[in-house]
Backbone bond lengths (Angstrom), bond angles and torsions (degrees), N, CA, C in turn:
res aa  C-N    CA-C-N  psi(-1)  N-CA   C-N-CA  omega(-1)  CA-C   N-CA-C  phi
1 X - - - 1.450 - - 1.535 111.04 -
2 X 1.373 113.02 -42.78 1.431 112.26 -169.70 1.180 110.83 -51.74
3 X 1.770 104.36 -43.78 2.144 135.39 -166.92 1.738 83.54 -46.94
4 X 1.029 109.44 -40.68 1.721 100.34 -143.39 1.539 119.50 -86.02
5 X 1.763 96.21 -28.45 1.351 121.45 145.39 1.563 121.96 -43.12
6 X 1.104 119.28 -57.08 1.495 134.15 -157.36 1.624 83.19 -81.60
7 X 0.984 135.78 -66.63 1.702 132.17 -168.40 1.335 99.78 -57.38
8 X 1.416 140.43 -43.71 1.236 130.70 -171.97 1.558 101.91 -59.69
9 X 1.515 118.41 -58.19 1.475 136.57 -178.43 1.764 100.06 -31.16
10 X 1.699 111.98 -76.65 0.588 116.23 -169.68 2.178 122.81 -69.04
11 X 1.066 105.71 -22.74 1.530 109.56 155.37 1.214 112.24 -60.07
12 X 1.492 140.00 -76.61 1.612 120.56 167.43 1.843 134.95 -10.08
13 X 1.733 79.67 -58.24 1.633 90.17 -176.27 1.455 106.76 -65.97
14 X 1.289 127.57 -42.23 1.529 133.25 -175.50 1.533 98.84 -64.54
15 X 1.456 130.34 -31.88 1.614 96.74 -175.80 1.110 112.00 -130.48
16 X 1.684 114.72 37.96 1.306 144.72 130.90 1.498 119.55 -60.54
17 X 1.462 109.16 -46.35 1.776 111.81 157.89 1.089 138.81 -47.86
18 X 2.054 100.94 -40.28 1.080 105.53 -173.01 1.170 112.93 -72.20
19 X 1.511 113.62 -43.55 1.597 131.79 -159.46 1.710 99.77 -57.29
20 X 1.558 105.85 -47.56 2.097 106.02 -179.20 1.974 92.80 -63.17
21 X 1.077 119.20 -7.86 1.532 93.37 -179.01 1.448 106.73 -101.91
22 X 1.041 145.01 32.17 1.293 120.08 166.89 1.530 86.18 -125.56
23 X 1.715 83.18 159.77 1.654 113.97 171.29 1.689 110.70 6.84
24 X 1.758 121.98 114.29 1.531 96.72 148.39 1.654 111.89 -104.96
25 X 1.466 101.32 134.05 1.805 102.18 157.07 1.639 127.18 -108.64
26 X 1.097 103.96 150.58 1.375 118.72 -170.78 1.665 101.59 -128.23
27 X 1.295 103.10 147.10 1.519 98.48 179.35 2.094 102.68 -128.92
28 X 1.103 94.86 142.96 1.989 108.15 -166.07 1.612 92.58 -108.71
29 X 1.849 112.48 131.47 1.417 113.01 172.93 1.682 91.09 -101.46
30 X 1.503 99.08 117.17 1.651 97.41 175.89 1.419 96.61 -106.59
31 X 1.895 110.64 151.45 1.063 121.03 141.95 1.318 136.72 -88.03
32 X 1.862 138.92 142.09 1.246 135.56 -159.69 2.004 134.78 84.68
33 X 1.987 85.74 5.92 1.337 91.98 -178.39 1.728 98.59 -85.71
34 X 1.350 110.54 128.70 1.475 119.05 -154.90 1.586 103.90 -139.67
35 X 1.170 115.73 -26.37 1.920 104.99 -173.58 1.864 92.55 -157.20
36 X 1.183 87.43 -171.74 1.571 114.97 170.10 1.632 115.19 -61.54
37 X 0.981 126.52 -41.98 1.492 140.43 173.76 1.396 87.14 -53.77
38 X 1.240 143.22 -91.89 1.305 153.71 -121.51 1.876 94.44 -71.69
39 X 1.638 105.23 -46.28 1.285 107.45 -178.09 1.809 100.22 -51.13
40 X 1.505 109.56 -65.35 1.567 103.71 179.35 1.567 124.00 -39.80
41 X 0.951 107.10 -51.60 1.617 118.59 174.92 1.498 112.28 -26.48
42 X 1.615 91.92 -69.22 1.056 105.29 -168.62 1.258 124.57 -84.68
43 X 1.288 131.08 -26.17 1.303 127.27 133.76 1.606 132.70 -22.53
44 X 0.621 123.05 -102.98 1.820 137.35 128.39 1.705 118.05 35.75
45 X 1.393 105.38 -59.95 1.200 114.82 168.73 1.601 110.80 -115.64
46 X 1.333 119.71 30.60 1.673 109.53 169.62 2.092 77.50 -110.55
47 X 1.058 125.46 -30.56 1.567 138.06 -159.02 1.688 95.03 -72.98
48 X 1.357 108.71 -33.82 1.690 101.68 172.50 1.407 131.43 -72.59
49 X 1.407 101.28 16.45 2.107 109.95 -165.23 1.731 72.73 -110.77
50 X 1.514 99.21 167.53 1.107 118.14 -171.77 1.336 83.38 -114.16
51 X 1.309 147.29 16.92 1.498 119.19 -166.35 1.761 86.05 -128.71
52 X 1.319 137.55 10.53 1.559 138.56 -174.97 1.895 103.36 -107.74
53 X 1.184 86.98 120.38 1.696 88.11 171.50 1.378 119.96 -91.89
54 X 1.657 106.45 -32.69 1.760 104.75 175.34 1.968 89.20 -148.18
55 X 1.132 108.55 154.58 1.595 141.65 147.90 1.326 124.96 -86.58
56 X 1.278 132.37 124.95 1.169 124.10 156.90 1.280 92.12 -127.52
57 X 1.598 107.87 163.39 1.734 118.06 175.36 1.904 96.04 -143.19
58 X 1.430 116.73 99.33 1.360 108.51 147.24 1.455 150.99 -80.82
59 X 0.892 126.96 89.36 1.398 133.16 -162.97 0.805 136.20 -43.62
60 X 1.738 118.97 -41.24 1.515 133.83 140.18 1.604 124.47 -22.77
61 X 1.753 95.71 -53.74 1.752 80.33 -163.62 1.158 97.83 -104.22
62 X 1.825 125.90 9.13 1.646 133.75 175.08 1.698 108.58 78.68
63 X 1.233 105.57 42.71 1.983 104.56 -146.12 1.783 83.09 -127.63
64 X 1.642 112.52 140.23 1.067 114.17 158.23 1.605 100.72 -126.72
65 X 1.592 107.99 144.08 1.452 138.37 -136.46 2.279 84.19 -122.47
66 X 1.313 111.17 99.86 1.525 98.64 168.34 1.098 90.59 -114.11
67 X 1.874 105.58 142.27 1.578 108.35 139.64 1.325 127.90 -120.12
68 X 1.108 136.15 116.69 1.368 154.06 178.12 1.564 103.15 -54.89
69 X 1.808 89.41 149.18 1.364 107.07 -175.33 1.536 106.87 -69.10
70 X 1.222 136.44 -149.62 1.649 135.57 167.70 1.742 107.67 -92.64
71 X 0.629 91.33 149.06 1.361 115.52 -165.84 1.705 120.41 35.35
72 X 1.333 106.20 31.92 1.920 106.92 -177.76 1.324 76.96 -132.84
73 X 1.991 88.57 150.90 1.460 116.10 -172.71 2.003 82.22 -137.29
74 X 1.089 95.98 177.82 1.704 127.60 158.91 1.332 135.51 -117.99
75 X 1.310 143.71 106.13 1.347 130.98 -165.77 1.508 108.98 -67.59
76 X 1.173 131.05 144.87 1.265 166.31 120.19 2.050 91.56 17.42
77 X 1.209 103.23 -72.25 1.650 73.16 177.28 1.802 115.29 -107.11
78 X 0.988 100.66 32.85 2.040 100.72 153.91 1.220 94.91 -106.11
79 X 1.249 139.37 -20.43 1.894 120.02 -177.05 1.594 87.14 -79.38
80 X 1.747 132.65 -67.31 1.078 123.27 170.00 1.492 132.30 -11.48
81 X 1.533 102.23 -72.66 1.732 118.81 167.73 1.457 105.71 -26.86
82 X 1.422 111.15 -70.18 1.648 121.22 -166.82 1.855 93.37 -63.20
83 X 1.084 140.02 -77.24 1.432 136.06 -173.48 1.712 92.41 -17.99
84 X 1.346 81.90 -77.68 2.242 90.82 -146.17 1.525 93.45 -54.32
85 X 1.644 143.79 -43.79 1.502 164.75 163.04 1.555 80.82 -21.08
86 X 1.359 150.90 -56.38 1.304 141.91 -169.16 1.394 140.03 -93.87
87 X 1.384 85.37 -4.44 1.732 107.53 175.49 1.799 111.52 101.50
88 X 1.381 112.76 30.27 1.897 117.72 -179.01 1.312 81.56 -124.58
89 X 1.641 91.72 157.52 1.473 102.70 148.57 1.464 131.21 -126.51
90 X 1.158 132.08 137.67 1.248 145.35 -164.83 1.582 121.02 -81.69
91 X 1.841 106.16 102.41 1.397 110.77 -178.52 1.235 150.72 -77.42
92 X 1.921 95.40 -17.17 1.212 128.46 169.60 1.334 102.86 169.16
93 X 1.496 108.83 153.26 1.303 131.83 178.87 1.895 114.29 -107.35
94 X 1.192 88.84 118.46 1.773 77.66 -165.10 1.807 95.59 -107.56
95 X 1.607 110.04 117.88 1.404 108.41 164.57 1.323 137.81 -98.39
C-alpha cells in the first residue's frame, strides 16, 4: 500500500515538471499596432532576446502573442521597454 502511495506521489510530481516545461505564452494589448510595418517592427526586435521562441503580432485585436523558449520568461518591464522603445504603447500584459 505504502509502494502505491509513493508512485502516485511521485507520478504527480514528475508531470508537474513536465507540464512547467513546455512553451510559456503570454499575450501584450498594444496600442498603435496599425499596418504591416508595425507587425515587422515588432517582431524583429522581440526576435533579438534570446529568451523568445516565436512572435506573433495581430493587428485586429492590437495583441502581441510571445512564446518563450523553456524555462526563460521576460519581465513585465523589458517586454514594456521594447513596446514603448518602438513607438506603441503598452495596455496590459496578460499572463
Amino acid at each position: 500500500m505504502m509502494f502505491k502511495k509513493f508512485i502516485t506521489v511521485f507520478s504527480l510530481i514528475f508531470l508537474i515538471n513536465i507540464s512547467s516545461a513546455f512553451a510559456k505564452e503570454i499575450n501584450i494589448d498594444v496600442n498603435g499596432l496599425v499596418c504591416e510595418f508595425c507587425v515587422v517592427t515588432i517582431e524583429k526586435n522581440f526576435n533579438k532576446r534570446d529568451e523568445i521562441k516565436k512572435v506573433r503580432v495581430d493587428l485586429d485585436q492590437k495583441k502581441v502573442f510571445l512564446t518563450f523558449k523553456d524555462g526563460k520568461d521576460l519581465s513585465d518591464e523589458i517586454i514594456k521597454d521594447i513596446v514603448v522603445n518602438n513607438g506603441y504603447n503598452v495596455v496590459k500584459i496578460n499572463r
